[in-house]
Structures are given as structure tokens and as C-alpha cells.
Biotite code that builds the C-alpha atoms (Angstrom):
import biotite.structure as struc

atoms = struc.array([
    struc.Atom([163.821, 8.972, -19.691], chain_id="A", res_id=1, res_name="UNK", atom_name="CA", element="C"),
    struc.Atom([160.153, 8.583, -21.291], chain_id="A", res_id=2, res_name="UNK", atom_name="CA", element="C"),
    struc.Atom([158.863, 6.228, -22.186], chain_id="A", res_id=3, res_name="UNK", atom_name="CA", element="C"),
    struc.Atom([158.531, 5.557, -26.033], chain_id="A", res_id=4, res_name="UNK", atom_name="CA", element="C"),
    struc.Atom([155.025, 4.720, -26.388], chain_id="A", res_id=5, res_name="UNK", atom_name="CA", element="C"),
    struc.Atom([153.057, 7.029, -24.089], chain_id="A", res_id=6, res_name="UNK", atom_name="CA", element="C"),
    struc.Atom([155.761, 10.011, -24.316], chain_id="A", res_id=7, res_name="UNK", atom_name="CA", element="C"),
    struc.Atom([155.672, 10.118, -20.235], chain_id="A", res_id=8, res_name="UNK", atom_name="CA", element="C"),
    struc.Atom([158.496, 9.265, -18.179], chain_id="A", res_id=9, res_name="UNK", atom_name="CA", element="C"),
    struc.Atom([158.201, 6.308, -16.012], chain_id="A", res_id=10, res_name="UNK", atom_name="CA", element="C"),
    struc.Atom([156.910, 6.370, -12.196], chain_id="A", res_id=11, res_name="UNK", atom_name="CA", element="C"),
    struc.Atom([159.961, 7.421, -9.954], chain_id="A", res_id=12, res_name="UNK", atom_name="CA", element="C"),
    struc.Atom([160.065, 4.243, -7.455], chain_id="A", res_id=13, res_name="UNK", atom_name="CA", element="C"),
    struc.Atom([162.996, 5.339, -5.426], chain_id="A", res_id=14, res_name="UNK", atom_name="CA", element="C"),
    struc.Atom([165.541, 8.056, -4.349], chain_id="A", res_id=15, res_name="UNK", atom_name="CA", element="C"),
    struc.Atom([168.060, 6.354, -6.801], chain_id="A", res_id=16, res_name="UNK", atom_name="CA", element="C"),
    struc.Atom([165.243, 7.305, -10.057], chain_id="A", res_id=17, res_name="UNK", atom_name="CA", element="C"),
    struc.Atom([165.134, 10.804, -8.484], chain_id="A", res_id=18, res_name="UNK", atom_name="CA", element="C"),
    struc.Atom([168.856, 11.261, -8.346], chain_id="A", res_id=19, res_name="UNK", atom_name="CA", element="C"),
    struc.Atom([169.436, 9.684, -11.642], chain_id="A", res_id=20, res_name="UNK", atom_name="CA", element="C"),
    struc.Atom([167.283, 11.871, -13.683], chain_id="A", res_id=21, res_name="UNK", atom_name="CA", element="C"),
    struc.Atom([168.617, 15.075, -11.608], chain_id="A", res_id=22, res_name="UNK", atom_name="CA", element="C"),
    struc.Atom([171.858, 13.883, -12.262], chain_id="A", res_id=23, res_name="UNK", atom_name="CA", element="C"),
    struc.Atom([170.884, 13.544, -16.489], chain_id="A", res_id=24, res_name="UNK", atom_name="CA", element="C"),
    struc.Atom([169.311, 16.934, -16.385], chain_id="A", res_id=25, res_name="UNK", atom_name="CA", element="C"),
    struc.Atom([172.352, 18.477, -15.337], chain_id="A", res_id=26, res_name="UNK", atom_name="CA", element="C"),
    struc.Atom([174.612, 16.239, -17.820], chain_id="A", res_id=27, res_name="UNK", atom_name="CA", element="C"),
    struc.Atom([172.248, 17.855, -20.625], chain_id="A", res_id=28, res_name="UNK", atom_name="CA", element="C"),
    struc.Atom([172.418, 21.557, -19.226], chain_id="A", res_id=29, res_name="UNK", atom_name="CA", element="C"),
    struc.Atom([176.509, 20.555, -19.128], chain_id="A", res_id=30, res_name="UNK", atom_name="CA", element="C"),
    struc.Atom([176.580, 19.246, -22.774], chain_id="A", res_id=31, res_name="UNK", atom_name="CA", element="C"),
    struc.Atom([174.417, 22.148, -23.804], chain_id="A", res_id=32, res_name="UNK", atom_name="CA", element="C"),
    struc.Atom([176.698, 24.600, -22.348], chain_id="A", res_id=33, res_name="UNK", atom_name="CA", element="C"),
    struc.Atom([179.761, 22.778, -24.137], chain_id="A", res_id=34, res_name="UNK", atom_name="CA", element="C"),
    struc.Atom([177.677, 22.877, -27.821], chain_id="A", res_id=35, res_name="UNK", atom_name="CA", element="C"),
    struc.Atom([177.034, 26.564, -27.562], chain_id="A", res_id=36, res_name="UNK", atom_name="CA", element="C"),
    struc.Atom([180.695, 27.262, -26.951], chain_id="A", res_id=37, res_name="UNK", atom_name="CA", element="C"),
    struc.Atom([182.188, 29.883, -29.654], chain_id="A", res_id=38, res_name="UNK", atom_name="CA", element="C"),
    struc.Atom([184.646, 29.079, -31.552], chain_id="A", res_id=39, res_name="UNK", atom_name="CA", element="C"),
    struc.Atom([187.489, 31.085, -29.729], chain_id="A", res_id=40, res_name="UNK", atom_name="CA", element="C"),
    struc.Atom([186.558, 29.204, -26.544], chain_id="A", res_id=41, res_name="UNK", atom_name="CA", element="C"),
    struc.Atom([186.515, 25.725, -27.681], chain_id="A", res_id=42, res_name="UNK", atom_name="CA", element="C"),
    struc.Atom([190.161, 26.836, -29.417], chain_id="A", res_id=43, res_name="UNK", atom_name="CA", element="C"),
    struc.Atom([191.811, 28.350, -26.236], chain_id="A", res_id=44, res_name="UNK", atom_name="CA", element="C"),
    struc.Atom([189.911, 25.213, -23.923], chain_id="A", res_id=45, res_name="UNK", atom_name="CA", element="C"),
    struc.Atom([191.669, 23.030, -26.545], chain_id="A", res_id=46, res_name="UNK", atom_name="CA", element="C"),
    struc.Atom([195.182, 24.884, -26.006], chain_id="A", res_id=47, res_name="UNK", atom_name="CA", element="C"),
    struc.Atom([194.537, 25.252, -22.549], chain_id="A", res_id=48, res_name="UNK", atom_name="CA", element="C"),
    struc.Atom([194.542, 21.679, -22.193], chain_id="A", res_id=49, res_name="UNK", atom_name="CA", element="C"),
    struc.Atom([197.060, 20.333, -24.593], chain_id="A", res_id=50, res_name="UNK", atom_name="CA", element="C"),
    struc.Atom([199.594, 23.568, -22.620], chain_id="A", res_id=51, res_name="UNK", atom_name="CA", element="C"),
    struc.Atom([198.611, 21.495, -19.574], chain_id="A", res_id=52, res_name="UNK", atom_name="CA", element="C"),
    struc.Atom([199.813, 17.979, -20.530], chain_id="A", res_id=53, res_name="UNK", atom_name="CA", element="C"),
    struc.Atom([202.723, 15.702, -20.047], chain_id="A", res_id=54, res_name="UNK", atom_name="CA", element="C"),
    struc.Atom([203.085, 15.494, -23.191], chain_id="A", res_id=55, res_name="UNK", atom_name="CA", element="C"),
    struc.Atom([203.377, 19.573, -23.852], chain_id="A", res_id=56, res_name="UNK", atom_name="CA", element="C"),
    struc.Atom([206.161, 19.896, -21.132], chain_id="A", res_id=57, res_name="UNK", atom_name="CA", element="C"),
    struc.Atom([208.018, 16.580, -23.229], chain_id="A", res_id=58, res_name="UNK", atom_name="CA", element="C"),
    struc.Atom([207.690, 18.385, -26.113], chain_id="A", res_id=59, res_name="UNK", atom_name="CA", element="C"),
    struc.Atom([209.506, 21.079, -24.680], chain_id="A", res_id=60, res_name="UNK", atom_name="CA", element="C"),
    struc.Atom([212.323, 19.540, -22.985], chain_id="A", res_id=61, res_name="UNK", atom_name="CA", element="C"),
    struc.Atom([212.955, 18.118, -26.232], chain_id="A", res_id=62, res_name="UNK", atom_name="CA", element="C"),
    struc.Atom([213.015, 21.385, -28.428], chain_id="A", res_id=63, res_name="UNK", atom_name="CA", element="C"),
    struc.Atom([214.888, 23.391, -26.076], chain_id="A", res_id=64, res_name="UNK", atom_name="CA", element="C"),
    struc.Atom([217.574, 20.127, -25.423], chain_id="A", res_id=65, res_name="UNK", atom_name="CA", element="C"),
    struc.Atom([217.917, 20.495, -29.278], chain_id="A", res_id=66, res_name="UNK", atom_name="CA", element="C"),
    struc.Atom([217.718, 24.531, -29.641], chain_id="A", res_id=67, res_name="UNK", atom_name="CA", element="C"),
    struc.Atom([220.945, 24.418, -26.927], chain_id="A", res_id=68, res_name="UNK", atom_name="CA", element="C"),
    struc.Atom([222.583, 21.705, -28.292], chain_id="A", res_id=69, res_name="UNK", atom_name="CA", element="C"),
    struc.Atom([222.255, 23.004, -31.543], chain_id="A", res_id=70, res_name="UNK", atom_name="CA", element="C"),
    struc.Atom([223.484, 26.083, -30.952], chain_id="A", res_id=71, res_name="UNK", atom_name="CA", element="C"),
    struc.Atom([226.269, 24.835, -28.715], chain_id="A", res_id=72, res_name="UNK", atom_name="CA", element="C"),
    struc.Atom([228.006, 21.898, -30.611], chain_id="A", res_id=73, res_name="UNK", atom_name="CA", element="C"),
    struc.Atom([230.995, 22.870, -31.951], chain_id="A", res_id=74, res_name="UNK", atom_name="CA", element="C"),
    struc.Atom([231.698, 22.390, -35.649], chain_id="A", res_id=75, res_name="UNK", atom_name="CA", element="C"),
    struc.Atom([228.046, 23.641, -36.252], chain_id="A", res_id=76, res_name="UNK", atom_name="CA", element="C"),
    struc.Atom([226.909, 27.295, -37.308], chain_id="A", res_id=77, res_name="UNK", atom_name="CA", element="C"),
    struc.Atom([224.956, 28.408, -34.424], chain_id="A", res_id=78, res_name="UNK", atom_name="CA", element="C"),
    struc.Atom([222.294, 30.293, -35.503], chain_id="A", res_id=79, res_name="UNK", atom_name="CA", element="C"),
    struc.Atom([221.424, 31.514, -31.674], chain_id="A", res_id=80, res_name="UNK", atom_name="CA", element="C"),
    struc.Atom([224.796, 31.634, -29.787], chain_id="A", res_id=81, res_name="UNK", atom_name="CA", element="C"),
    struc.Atom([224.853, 31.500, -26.054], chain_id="A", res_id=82, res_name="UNK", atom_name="CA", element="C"),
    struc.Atom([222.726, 33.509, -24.183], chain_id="A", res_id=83, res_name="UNK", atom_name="CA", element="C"),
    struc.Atom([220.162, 32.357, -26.730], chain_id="A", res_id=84, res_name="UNK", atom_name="CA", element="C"),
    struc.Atom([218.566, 35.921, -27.220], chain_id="A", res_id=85, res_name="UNK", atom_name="CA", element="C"),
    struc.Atom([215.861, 34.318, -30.021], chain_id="A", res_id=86, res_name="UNK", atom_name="CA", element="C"),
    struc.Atom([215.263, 31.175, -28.038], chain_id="A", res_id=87, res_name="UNK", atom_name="CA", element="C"),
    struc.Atom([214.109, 33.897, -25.188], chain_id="A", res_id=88, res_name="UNK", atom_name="CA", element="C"),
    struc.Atom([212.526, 36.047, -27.734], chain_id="A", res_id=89, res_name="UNK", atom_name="CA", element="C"),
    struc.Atom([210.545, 32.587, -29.005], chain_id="A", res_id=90, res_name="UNK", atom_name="CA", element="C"),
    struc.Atom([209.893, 32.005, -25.647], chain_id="A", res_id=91, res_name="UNK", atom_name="CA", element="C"),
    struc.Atom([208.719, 35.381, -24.167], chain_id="A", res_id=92, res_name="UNK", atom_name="CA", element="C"),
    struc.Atom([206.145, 35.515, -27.241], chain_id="A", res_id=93, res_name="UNK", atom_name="CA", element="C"),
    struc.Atom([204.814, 31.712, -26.742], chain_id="A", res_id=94, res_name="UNK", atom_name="CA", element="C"),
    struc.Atom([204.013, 32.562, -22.963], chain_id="A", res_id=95, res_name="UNK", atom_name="CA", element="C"),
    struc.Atom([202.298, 35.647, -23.988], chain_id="A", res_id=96, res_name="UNK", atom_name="CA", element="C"),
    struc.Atom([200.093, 33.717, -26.465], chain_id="A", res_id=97, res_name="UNK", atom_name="CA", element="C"),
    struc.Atom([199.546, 30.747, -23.816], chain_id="A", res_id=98, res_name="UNK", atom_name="CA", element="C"),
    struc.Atom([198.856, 32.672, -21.178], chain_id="A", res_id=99, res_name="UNK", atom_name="CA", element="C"),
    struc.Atom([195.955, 34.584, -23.087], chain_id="A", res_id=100, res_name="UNK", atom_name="CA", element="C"),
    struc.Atom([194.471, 31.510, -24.617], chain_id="A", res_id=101, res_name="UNK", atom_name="CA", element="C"),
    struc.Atom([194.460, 29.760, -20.417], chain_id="A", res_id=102, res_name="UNK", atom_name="CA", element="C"),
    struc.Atom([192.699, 33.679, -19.537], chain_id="A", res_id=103, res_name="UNK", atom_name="CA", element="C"),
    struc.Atom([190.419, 33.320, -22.244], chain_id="A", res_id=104, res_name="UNK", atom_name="CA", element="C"),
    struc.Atom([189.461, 29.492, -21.412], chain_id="A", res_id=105, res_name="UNK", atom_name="CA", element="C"),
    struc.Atom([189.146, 30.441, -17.536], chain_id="A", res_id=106, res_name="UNK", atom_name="CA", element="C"),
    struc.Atom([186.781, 33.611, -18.160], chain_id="A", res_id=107, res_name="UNK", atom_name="CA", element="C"),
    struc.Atom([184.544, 30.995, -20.409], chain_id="A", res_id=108, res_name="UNK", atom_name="CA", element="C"),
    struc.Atom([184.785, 28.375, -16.907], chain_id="A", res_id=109, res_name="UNK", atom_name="CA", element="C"),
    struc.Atom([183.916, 31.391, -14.950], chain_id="A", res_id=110, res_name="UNK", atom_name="CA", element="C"),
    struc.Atom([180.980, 32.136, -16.907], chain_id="A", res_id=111, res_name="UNK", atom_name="CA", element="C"),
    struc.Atom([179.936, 28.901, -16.570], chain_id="A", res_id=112, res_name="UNK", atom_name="CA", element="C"),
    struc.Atom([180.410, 29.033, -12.891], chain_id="A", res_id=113, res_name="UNK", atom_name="CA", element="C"),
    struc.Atom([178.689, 31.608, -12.400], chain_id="A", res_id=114, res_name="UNK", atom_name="CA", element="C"),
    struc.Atom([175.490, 29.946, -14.073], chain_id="A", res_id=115, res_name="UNK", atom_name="CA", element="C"),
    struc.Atom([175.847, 26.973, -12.086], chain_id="A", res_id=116, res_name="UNK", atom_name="CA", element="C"),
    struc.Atom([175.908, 29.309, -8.361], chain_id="A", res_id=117, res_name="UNK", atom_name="CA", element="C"),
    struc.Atom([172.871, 31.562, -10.197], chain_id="A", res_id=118, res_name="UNK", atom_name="CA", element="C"),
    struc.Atom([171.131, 28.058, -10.603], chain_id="A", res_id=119, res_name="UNK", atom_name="CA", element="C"),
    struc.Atom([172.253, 26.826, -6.767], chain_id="A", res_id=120, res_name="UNK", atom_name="CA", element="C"),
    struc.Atom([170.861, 30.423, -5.472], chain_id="A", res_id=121, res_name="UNK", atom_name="CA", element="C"),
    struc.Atom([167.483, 30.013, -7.297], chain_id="A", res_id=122, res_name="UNK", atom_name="CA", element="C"),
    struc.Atom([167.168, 26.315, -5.943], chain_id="A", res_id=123, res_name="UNK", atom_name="CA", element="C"),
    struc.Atom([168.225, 26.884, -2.814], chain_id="A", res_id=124, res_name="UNK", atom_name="CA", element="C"),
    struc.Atom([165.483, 30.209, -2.722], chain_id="A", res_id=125, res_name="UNK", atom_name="CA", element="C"),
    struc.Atom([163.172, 27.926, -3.640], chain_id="A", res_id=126, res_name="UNK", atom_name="CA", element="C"),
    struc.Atom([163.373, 25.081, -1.361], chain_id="A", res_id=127, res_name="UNK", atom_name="CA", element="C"),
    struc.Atom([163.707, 27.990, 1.267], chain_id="A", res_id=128, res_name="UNK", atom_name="CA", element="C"),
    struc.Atom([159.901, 28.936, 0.070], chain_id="A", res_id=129, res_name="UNK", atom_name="CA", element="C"),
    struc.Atom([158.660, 25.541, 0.169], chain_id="A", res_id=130, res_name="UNK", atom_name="CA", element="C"),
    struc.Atom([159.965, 24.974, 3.248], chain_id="A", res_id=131, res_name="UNK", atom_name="CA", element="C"),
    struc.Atom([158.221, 27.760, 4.678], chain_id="A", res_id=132, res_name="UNK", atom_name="CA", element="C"),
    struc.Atom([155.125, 27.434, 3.148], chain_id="A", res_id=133, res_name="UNK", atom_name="CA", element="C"),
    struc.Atom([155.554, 23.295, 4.680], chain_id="A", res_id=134, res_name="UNK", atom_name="CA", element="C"),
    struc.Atom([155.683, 24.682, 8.242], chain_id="A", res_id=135, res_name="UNK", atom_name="CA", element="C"),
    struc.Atom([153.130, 27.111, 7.776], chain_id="A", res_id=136, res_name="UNK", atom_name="CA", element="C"),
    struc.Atom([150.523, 24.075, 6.263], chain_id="A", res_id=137, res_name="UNK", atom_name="CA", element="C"),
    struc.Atom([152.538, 22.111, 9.471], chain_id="A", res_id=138, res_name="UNK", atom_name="CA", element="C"),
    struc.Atom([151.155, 24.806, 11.962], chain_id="A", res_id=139, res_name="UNK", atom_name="CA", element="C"),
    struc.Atom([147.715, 25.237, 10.402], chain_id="A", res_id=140, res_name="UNK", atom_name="CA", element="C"),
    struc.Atom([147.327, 20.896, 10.540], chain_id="A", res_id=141, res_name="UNK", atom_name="CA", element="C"),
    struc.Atom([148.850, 21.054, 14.046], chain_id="A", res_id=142, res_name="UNK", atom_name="CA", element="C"),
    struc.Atom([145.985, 23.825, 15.143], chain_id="A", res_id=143, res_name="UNK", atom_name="CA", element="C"),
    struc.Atom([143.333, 21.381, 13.515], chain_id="A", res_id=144, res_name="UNK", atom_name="CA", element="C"),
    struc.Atom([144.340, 18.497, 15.542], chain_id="A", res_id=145, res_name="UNK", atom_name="CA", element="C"),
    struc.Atom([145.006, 20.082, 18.678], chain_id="A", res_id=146, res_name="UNK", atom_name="CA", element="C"),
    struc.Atom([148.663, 19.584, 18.610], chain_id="A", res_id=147, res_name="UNK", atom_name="CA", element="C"),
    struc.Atom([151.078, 21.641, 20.959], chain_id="A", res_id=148, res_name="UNK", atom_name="CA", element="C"),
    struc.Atom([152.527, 24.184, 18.718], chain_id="A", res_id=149, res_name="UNK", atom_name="CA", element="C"),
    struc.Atom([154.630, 26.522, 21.434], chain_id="A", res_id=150, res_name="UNK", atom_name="CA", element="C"),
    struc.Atom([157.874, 26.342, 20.103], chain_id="A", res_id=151, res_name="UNK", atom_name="CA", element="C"),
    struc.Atom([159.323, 29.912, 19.133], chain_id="A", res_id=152, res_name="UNK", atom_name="CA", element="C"),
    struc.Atom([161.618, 28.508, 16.379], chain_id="A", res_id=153, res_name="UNK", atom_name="CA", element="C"),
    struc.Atom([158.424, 27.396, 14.361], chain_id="A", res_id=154, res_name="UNK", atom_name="CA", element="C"),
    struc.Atom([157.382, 30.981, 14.220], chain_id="A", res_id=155, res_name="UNK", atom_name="CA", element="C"),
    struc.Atom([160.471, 31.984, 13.509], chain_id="A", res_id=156, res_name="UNK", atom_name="CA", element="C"),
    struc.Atom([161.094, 29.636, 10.403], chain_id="A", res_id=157, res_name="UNK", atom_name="CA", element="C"),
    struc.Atom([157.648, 30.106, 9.367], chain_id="A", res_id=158, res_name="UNK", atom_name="CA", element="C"),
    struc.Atom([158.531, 33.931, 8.526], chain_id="A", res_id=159, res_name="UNK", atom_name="CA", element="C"),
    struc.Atom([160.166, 34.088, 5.145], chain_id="A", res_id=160, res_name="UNK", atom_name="CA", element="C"),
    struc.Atom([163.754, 34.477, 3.879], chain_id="A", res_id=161, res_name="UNK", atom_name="CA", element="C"),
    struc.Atom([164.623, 37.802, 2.579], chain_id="A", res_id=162, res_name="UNK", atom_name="CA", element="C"),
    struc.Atom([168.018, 37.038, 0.934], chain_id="A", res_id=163, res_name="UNK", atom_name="CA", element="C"),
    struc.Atom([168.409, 41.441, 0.576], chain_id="A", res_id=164, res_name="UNK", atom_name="CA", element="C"),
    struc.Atom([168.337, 41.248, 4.610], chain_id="A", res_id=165, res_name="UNK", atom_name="CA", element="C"),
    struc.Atom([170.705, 38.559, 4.348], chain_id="A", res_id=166, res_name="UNK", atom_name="CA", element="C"),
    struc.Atom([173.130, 39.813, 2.551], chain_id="A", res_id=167, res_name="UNK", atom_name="CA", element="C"),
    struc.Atom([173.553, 43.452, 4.340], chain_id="A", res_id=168, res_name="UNK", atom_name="CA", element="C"),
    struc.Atom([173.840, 41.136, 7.545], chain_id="A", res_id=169, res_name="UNK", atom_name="CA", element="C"),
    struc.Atom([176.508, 39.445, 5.821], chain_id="A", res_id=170, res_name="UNK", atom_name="CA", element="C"),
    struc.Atom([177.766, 43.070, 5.149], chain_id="A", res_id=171, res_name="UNK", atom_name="CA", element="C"),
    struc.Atom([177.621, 44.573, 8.042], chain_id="A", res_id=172, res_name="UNK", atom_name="CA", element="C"),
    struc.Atom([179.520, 41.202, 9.901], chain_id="A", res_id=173, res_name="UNK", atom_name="CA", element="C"),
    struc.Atom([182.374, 42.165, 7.729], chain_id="A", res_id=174, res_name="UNK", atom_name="CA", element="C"),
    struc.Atom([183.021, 45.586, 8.100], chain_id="A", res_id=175, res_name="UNK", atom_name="CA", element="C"),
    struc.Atom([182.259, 44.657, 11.765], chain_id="A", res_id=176, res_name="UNK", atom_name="CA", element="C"),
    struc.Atom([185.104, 41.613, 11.790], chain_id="A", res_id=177, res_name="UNK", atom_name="CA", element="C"),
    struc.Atom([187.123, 42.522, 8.450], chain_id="A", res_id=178, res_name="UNK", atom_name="CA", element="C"),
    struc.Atom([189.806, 39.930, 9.384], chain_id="A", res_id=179, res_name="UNK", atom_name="CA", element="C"),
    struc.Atom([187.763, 36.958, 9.430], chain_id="A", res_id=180, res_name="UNK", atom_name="CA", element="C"),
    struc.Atom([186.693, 38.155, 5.940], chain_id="A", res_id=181, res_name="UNK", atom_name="CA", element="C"),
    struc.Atom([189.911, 38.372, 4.657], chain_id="A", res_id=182, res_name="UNK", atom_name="CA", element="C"),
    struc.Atom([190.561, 34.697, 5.890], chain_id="A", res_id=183, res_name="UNK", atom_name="CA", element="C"),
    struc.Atom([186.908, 33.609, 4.056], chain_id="A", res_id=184, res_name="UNK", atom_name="CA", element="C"),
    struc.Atom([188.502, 35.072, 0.771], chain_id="A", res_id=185, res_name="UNK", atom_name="CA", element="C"),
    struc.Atom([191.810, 33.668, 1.197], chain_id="A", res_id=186, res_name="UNK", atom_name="CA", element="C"),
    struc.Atom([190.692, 29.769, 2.222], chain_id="A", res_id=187, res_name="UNK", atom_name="CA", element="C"),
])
């Protein structure tokens, strides 16, 4: 939040103003995300959620209670005699329209899942570099000082992260142990 006058934000004071205006940034990259939506996916997330209501099953019971009753009663002209071959025709075609309107409103959450572990990555990359670079200004302020600095994990950690290592590592771990991958992908 800035301040009106000056245009800067306030002084952070403590971990709570930190968190807050982390936790703002990402409600505006969120509402951002939602105002860009096409049409077609702020339809289907609209269907999608109305298809996954109380109220939507109701709404059913009641239609189909009626359809069979309907079509049952005697003294009335039944329109779709037992075994209700349009009901299941109705039926068959509303699934297939539901079911791509829920596909095409969980490709558009993907998408923005996928944005959101892109942003994690580059965060967490980050914060690995600054880390490293803190141990290696650590190390040179240690040498000034005269400080014991024989510990093998500090050279270790002071080495950077190559996430392309990383991930053939992760790689090679699962071709060398492909059941506990199959367990990763399953949990």
C-alpha cells in the first residue's frame, strides 16, 4: 500500500507488513489472472460450478422424479414410455456437454497452475542464488575475522545449484527405483 502523498509505500516494521503485502501481490496476480479469462473459460468455470452444486443435483432429482412419473402415471399419454429411450438420449447428450465444459474449466486451472509452480521454481532459484552468494560473503567475513571456517558442508553449499544436474539425478533415481516413482505419481 503507498502512501498517498509521497507515492512510496510505508516502512515494513514487521514480518506481519512483509507477509501482508506478499500476500496482496499475489491476490492482484490472482484477480489479474481471473480478468484476463476468455470468454469460453469464464462460461465453462461458471457451468463447472453451478454442475457442481447442491442445488444442480436438486434440480435433477426433481426433473427426472417428474420425467418418470410423467411418463408412468396411468391415464396420461406418455410421451417416453418405460425404458425412457429420450430421457437417456437427453441424458447421454447433457453429460457430453458437461463433461466438456468441467475439461475445458480444468485445462484453464491447469494453466494457471502451471504459472503459479513456474513462479515457485523461479523463487525458489532465486533464493537458492542468494543463499549462495550469503555463504560465500559468510566465508569471505569469516576469513577477515579469523573465524574457523573448516566445515566441508560450507564449501559444499557455497557451490551453486544447477537445477539441469538436478533434474537428470532425479532421472536417473527413477529409472534406477521405477517403483518408488510410480508411488510419487500415484500419492
Amino acid at each position: 500500500m503507498k502512501n498517498r502523498l509521497s507515492g512510496k509505500a510505508p516502512p515494513k516494521v514487521c514480518a506481519d507488513d512483509i507477509t501482508r503485502e506478499n500476500v496482496q501481490s499475489m491476490r492482484r496476480v490472482e484477480e489479474m489472472a481471473l480478468a484476463n479469462r476468455s470468454r469460453a473459460d469464464r462460461m465453462a468455470a461458471f457451468i463447472a460450478g453451478f454442475c457442481g452444486s447442491m442445488p444442480f443435483v436438486w434440480l435433477h432429482v426433481a426433473a427426472f422424479a417428474c420425467w418418470i412419473a410423467f411418463n408412468t402415471w396411468p391415464g396420461l399419454a406418455h410421451w417416453d414410455p418405460y425404458p425412457f429411450t429420450f430421457l437417456t438420449l437427453v441424458v447421454s447428450l447433457e453429460a457430453i456437454f458437461l463433461s466438456s465444459f468441467i475439461l475445458i474449466s480444468q485445462n484453464y486451472e491447469l494453466r494457471i497452475s502451471d504459472r503459479r509452480n513456474q513462479l515457485d521454481l523461479q523463487i525458489n532459484l532465486l533464493t537458492e542464488q542468494e543463499n549462495t552468494k550469503m555463504i560465500q560473503m559468510l566465508e569471505r567475513i569469516a576469513k577477515k575475522v579469523g573465524a574457523d571456517i573448516s566445515d566441508p558442508d560450507v564449501r559444499i553449499f557455497e557451490e551453486d545449484t544447477d537445477p539441469e544436474k538436478l533434474v537428470a539425478q532425479i532421472e536417473q533415481a527413477q529409472r534406477e527405483n521405477p517403483t518408488a516413482a510410480e508411488a510419487a505419481k500415484k500419492s
